[in-house]
C-alpha positions as CSV (number, residue, x, y, z in Angstrom):
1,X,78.1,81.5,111.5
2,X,79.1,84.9,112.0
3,X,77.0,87.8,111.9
4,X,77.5,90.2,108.8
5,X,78.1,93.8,109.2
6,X,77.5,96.4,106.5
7,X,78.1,100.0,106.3
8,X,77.6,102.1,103.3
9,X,80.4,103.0,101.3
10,X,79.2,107.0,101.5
11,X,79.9,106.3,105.4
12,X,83.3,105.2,104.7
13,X,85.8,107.7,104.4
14,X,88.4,106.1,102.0
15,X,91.3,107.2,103.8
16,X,93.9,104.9,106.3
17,X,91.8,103.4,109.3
18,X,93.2,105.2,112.4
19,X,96.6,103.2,113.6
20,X,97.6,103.2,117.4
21,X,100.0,105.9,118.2
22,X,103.8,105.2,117.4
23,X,106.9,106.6,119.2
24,X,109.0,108.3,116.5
25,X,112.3,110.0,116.2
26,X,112.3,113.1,114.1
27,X,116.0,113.9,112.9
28,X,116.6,116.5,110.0
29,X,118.5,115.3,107.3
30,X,122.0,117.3,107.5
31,X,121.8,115.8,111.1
32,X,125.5,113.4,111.4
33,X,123.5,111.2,113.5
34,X,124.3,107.8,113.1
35,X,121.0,105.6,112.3
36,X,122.3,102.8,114.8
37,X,122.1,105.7,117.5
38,X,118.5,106.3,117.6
39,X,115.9,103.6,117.2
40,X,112.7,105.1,115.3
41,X,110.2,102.2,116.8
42,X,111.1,102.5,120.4
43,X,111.6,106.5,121.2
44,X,109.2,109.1,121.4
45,X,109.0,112.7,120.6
46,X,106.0,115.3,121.4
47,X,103.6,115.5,118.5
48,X,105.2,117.3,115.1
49,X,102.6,119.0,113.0
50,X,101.6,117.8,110.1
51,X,103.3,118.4,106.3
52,X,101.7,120.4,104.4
53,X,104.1,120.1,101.5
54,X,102.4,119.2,98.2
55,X,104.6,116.0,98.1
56,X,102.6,112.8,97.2
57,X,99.9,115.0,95.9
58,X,98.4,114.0,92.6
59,X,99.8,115.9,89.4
60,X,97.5,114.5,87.2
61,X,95.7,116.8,85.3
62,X,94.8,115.2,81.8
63,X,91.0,115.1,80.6
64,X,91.5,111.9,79.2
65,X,93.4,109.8,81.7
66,X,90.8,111.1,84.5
67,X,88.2,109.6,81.9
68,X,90.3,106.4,81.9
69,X,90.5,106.5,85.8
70,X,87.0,107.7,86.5
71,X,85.0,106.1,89.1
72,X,81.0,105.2,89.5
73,X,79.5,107.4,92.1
74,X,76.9,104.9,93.6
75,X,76.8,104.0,97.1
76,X,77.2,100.6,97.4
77,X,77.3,98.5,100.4
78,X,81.4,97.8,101.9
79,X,80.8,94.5,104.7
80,X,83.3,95.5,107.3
81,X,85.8,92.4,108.7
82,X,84.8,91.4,112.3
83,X,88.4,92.3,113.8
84,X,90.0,89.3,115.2
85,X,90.5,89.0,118.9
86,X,93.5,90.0,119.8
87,X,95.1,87.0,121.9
88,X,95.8,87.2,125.4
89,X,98.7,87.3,127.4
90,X,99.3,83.2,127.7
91,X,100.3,82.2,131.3
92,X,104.2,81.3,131.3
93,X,105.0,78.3,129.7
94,X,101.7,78.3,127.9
95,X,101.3,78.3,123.8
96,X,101.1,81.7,122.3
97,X,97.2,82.0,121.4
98,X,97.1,82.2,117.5
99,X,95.1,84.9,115.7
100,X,93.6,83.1,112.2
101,X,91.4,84.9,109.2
102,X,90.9,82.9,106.1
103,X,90.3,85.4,103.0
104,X,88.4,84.0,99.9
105,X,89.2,85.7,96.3
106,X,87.7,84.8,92.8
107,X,91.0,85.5,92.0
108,X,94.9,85.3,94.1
109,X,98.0,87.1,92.4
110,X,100.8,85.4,94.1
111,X,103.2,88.2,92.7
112,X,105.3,86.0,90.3
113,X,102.9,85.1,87.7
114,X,101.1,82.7,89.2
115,X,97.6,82.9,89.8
116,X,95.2,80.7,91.9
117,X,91.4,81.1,91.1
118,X,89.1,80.7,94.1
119,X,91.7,80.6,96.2
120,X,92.2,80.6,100.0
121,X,95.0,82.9,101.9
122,X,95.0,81.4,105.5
123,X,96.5,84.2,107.9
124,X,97.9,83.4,111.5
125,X,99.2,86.1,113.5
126,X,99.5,88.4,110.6
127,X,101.8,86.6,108.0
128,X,100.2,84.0,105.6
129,X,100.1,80.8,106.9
130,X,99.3,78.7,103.7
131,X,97.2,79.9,99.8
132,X,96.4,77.6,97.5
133,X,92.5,76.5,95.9
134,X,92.2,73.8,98.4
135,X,93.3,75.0,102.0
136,X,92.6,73.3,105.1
137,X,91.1,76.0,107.1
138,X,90.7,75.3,110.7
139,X,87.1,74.8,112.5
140,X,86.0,78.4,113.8
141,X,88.4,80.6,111.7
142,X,86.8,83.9,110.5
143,X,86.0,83.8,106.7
144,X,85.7,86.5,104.8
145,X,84.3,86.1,100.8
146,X,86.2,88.8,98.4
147,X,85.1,89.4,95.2
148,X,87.7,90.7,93.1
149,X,91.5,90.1,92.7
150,X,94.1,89.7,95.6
151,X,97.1,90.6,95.2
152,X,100.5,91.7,97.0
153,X,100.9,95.0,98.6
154,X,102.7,97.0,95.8
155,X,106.6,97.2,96.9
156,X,108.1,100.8,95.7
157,X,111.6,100.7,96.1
158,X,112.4,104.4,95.8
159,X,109.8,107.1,96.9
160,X,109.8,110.8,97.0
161,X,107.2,111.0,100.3
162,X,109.3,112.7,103.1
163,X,109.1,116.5,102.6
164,X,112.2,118.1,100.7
165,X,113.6,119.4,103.9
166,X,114.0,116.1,105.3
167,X,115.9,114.6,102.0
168,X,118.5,117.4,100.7
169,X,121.3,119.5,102.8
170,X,121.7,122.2,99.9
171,X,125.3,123.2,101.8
172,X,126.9,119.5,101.6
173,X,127.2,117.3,98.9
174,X,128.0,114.2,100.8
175,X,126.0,113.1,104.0
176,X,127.3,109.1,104.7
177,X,125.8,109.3,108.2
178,X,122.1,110.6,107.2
179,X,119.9,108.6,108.2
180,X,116.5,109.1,106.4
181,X,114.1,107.3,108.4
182,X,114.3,109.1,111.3
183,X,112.3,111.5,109.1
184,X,109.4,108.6,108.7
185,X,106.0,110.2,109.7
186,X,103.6,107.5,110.1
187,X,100.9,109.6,110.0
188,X,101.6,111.7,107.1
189,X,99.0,112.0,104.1
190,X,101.8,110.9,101.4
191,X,101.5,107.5,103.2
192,X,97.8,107.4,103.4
193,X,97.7,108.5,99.9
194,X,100.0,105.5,99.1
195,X,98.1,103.1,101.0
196,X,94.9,104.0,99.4
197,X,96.8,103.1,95.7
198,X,97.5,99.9,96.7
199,X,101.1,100.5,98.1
200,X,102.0,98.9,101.5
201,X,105.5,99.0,101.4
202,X,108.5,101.9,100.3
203,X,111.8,103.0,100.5
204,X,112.4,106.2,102.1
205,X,114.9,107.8,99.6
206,X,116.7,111.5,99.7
207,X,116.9,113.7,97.2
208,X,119.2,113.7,93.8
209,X,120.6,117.0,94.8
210,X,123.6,115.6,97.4
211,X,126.3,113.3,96.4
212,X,126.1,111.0,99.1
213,X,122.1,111.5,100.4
214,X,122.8,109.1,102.8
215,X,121.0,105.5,104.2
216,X,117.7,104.6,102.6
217,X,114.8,102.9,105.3
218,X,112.4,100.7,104.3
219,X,109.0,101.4,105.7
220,X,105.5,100.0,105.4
221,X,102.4,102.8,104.5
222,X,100.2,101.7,107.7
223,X,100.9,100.9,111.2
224,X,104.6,102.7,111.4
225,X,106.4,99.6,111.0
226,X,110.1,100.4,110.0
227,X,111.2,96.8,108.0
228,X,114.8,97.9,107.2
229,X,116.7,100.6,108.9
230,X,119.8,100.5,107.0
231,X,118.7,100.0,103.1
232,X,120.6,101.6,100.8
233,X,123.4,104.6,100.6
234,X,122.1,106.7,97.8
235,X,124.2,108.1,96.1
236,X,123.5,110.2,92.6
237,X,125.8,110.7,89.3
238,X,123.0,112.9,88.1
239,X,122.7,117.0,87.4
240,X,121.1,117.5,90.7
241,X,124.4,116.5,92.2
242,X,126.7,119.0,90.6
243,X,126.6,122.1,92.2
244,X,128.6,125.5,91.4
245,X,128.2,126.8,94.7
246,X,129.5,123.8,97.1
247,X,131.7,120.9,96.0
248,X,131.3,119.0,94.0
249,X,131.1,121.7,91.0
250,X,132.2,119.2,88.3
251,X,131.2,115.5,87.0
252,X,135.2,114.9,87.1
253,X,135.1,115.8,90.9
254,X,132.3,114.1,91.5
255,X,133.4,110.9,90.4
256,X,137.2,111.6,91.6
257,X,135.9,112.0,95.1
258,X,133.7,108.9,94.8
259,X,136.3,107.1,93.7
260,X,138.7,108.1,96.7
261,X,135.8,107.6,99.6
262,X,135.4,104.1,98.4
263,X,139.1,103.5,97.7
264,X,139.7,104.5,101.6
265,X,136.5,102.5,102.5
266,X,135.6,104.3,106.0
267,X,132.2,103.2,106.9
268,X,129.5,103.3,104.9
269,X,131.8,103.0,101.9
270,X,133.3,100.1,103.4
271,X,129.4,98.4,103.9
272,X,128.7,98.8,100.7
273,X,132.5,97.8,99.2
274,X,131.9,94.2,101.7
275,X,128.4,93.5,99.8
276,X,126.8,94.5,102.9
277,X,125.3,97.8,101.8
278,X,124.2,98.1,98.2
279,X,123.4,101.4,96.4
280,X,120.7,103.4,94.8
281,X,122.1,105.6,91.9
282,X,120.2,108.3,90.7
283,X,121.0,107.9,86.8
284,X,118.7,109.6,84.6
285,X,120.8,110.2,81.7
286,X,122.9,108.4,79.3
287,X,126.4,109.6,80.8
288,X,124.9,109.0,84.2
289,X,124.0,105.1,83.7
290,X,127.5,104.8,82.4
291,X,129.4,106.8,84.9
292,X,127.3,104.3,88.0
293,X,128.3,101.2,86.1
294,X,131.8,102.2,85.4
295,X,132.5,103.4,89.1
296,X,131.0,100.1,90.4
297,X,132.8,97.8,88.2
298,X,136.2,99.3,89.5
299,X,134.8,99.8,93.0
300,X,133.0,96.7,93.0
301,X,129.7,97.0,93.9
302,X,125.9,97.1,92.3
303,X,122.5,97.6,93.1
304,X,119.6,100.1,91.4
305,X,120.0,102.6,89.2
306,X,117.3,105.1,89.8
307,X,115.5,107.1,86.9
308,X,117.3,105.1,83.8
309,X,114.7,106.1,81.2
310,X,116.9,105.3,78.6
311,X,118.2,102.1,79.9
312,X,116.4,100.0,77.1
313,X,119.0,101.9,74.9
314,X,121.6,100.9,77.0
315,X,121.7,97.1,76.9
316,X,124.9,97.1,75.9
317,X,126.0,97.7,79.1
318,X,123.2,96.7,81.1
319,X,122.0,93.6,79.9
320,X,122.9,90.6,83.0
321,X,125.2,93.0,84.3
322,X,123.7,92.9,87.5
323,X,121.9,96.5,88.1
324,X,118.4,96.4,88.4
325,X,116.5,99.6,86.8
326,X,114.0,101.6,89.0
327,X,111.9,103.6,86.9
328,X,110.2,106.6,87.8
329,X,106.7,107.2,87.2
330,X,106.2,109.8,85.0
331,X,102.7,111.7,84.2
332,X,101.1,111.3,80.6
333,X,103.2,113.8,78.3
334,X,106.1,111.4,78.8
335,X,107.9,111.4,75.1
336,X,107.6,108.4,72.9
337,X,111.7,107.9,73.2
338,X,111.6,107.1,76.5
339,X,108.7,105.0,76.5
340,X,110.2,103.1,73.5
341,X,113.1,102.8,75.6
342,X,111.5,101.5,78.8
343,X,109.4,99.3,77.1
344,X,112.8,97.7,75.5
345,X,114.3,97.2,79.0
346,X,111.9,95.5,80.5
347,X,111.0,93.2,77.5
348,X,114.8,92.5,77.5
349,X,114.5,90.3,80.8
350,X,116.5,92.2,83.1
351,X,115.4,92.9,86.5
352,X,112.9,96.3,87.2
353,X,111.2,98.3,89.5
354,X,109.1,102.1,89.8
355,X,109.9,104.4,91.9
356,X,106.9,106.0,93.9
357,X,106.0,109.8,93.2
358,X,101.9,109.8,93.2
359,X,99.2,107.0,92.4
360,X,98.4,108.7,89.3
361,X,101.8,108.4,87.4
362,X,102.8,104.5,88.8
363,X,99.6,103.8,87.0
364,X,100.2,105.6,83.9
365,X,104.2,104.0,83.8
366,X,102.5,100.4,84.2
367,X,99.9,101.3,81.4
368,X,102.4,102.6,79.0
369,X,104.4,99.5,79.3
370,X,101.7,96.8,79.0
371,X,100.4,99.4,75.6
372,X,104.2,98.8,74.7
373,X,103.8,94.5,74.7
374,X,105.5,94.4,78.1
375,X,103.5,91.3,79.4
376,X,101.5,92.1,82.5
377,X,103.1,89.5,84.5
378,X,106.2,91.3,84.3
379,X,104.9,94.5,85.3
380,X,103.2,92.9,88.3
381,X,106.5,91.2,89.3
382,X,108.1,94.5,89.4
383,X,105.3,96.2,91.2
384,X,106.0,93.1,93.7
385,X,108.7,90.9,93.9
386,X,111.0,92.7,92.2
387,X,110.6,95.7,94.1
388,X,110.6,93.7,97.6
389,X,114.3,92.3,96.3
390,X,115.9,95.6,95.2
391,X,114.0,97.2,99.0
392,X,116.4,94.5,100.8
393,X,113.1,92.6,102.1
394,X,112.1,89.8,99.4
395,X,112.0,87.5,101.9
396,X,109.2,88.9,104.0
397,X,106.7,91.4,101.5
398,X,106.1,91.5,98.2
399,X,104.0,87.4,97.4
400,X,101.2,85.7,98.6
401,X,103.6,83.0,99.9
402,X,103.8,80.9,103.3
403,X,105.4,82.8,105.9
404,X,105.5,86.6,104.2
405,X,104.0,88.9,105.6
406,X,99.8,89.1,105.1
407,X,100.4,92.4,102.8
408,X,97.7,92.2,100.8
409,X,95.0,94.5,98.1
410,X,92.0,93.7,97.1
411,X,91.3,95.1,93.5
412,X,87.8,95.7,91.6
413,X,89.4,94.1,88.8
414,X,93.0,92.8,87.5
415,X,95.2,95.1,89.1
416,X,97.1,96.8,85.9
417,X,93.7,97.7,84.7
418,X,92.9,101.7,84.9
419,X,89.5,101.1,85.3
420,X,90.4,98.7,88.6
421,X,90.7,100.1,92.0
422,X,91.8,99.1,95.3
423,X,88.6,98.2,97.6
424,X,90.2,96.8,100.8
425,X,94.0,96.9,101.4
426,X,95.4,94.7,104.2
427,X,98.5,94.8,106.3
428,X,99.7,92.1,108.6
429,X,96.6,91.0,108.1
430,X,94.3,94.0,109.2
431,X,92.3,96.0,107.3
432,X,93.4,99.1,107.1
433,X,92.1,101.2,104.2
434,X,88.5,100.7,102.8
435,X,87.5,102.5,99.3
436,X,84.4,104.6,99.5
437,X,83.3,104.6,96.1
438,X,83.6,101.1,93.8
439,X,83.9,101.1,89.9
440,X,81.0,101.7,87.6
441,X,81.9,97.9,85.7
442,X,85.1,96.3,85.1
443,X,87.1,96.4,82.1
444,X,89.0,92.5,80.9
445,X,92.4,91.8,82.5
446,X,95.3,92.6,80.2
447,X,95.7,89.5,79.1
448,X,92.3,87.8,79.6
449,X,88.8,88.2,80.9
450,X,88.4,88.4,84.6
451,X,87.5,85.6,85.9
452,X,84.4,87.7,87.9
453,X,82.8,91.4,87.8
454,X,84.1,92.3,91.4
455,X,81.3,92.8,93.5
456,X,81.2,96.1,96.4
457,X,80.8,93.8,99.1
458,X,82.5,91.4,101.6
459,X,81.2,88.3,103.4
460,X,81.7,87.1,106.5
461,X,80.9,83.2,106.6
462,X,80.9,80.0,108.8
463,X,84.4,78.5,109.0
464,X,85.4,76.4,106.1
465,X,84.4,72.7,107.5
C-alpha cells in the first residue's frame, strides 16, 4: 500500500508544475532560415525574457458567461501522485527498466465517442500501454483513484500563442522558408494558460497578414517537446494578406502569384504539390473559402481551411471535398449567422477542428455548438482526434488508445460542460498542472447524467491484484 499524500488545494498554485530546462533556438520570423538547419530540441541559447504581450490572455468579459464559468472557492484537499521512479541506466545488454502508473476514472473519454466507465489507463514509460474496464495491471504498479472524467489532451490545430513579432514580417508577403517553431517558448504563460484549459497539444501558426507565413510546428503545452517540425505551410486568401503597401496589393495578384509558385514547384511548393506538405488556409470569408478550394483543385492539393465561419453555407462546395474546417473561437457576441452556420457544418458530417486563441472562447465555440444540436461526441472528436489528424500527429495524441501518447485531463465533470473544469492534466504520463480551486457541484453531461459528482481528491492505492 502506498502512503497518501495531501496538500490543500489553497497551497497549490494552479499554474504548470516546473519542467526541466530545455535548449531552444529563438529565430525571428522574417529570418530565411531553413527549419532543417537548426534543431529546436537539441541547441541552446542564453535565457530570453519573458513575453509580456497580452497574447493567450483571456478576453472574456461577459457577466453572464463568468456566472456560467464561475468556480467554488473552498479549499478542498488535491492528493498529489507519488512520482514514479525514474528507471536507471540498465547495464548493456540489459532490458530497459519500465516506468508503470495505472489511473482509475469513474469515467474514460477515449476521444471518438467511446466511453469506458470505471475504467483503467495502464501507462508504461509515458504512452498508454492498454484502457479498458477490466485491465490486467501488474503486481506493484502505482494506482491512483480519479474521480471525474478522463479524457484526451485537447489537440488545437491552429493557435495564436507566439507573440505577433514572431508570426508576421509586415515588409514581405511571402516567407516559404520561415520556420515558426524556432519561436516556441516553452516556458511562456500562453502555454501554461493552455495547459491549465485542458490543452496539451497545438500548432504553432503565423499570422494572416503574409501570403506565404511559412511552416507550422506542432508542439505540446508542457515539457518543450516539439512533435512535428515541419506541419503545415500557411498560407492565407484572406484580407490580412492584401496589402497596398508591399505586394501583393490585389486578390488577382495574390492568387496569380500563388498560382505561379506552385506551377514552378521550388520547395516548399513542391512538398505540398507531392502530398508531403499540406496547407493551412486562412479563409474567413465567403470569396476566401472559394478562392482556397479553387486554387487547390487546379494545384492539387488540400488540407484546413482556417476561420470558415460560414462554411455550413458553403456545403456546396465543401461537403466530402476533402478540406477539413478549423474554426476559431470566438468570444460571446458572436452573431446568430455564423453560429447558424457553424452549427450546419459540423452537423453535416464533414471533418472539424478549433483553432486556439484563449480558454475562455474554445469553451464558448464548443457550447454554442452543442446549444445548436451538434451532438457532443462530435465536438469532443474535434477537440481530439480530429484535431490530432489535421496537426499531422493522429497517430501518437489525441485518444486514450494503446500506444499514444499518456496525454491525458482529468475534468470535474463531462468535459463540454461550463461548469466542469480541468483538475489534473497529464503529459506523457506526468502530472503537470494541478487546479487550485474545484467546482462548487457538477452540472449533467450534455447528453446524460454523470456517471459520478467528481470528487477534489486523488488516491493512491495498493496495486490492482
Amino acid at each position: 500500500m502506498r502512503a497518501v499524500e495531501r496538500v490543500p488545494a489553497a497551497a497549490s498554485t494552479g499554474r504548470a508544475l516546473p519542467q526541466p530546462a530545455q535548449g531552444r533556438r529563438f529565430v525571428h520570423l522574417a529570418s530565411r532560415t531553413r527549419l532543417g538547419d537548426l534543431d529546436p530540441a537539441s541547441a541552446v541559447l542564453p535565457h530570453i525574457p519573458k513575453d509580456e504581450s497580452m497574447i493567450g490572455q483571456t478576453f472574456l468579459q461577459a457577466p453572464f458567461l463568468l456566472a456560467l464559468l464561475a468556480l467554488g472557492t473552498g479549499t478542498p484537499e488535491v492528493a498529489v501522485d507519488a512520482p514514479v521512479t525514474p528507471a536507471a541506466e540498465s547495464p548493456a545488454g540489459a532490458p530497459a527498466a519500465r516506468e508503470l502508473l495505472a489511473l482509475r476514472a469513474d469515467v474514460v473519454h477515449l476521444g471518438d465517442g467511446r466511453t469506458v466507465e470505471n475504467g483503467t489507463v495502464l501507462i508504461e514509460n509515458g504512452r498508454i500501454r492498454a484502457v479498458g474496464a477490466s485491465v490486467d495491471v501488474p503486481s506493484g504498479t502505482p494506482t491512483v483513484q480519479l474521480h471525474g472524467h478522463l479524457a484526451p489532451g485537447f489537440v488545437l490545430p491552429h493557435s495564436s500563442l507566439l507573440p505577433i513579432a514572431e508570426r508576421f514580417d509586415a515588409t514581405r508577403g511571402f516567407l516559404p522558408d520561415a520556420a515558426i517553431v524556432h519561436a516556441f517558448r516553452p516556458e511562456s504563460d500562453a502555454l501554461s494558460k493552455a495547459l491549465a484549459a485542458g490543452v496539451t497539444t497545438v500548432v504553432l501558426a503565423p499570422t494572416e497578414g503574409n501570403v506565404v507565413g511559412g511552416v507550422t510546428g506542432v508542439v505540446k503545452t508542457a515539457g518543450g517537446r516539439v512533435l512535428k517540425r515541419r506541419a503545415h505551410l500557411a498560407l492565407s486568401m484572406s484580407n490580412a494578406a492584401v496589402d497596398d503597401r508591399r505586394f501583393p496589393t490585389s486578390f488577382s495578384g495574390l492568387t496569380t502569384e500563388l498560382r505561379r509558385l506552385f506551377t514552378a514547384g521550388e520547395g516548399v511548393y513542391g512538398e505540398v504539390k507531392s502530398g508531403t506538405l499540406p496547407v493551412l488556409v486562412a479563409a474567413r470569408e465567403r470569396h476566401h473559402v472559394a478562392r482556397a478550394v479553387d486554387l487547390g483543385a487546379e494545384m492539387g492539393f488540400k488540407g484546413a481551411l482556417i476561420g470558415a465561419a460560414l462554411a455550413g453555407e458553403q456545403l456546396d462546395i465543401l461537403d466530402k471535398s476533402g478540406w477539413t474546417v478549423v474554426f476559431e473561437t470566438p468570444g460571446p457576441n458572436i452573431n446568430t449567422r455564423i453560429q447558424e452556420a457553424m452549427a450546419d457544418y459540423a452537423k453535416s458530417g464533414n471533418p472539424f477542428a478549433f483553432s486556439y486563441v484563449d480558454a475562455d472562447g474554445m469553451r464558448m465555440a464548443t457550447a454554442q455548438l452543442l446549444r445548436r444540436g451538434v451532438s457532443p461526441d462530435a465536438v469532443l472528436r474535434a477537440l481530439t482526434v480530429t484535431g490530432a489528424q489535421v496537426a499531422g500527429v493522429g497517430g501518437r495524441v489525441g485518444q486514450i488508445e494503446r500506444g499514444f501518447d499518456a496525454d491525458l485531463v482529468l475534468w470535474s465533470g463531462h468535459p463540454l460542460e461550463l461548469s466542469s473544469a480541468p483538475v489534473v492534466v497529464y503529459v506523457d504520463g506526468k502530472a503537470v498542472h494541478r487546479a487550485s480551486t474545484r467546482p462548487a457541484s457538477t452540472r449533467p453531461a450534455p447528453t446524460r447524467p454523470a456517471s459520478t459528482r467528481a470528487k477534489a481528491d486523488t488516491k493512491h492505492t495498493g496495486a490492482n491484484r
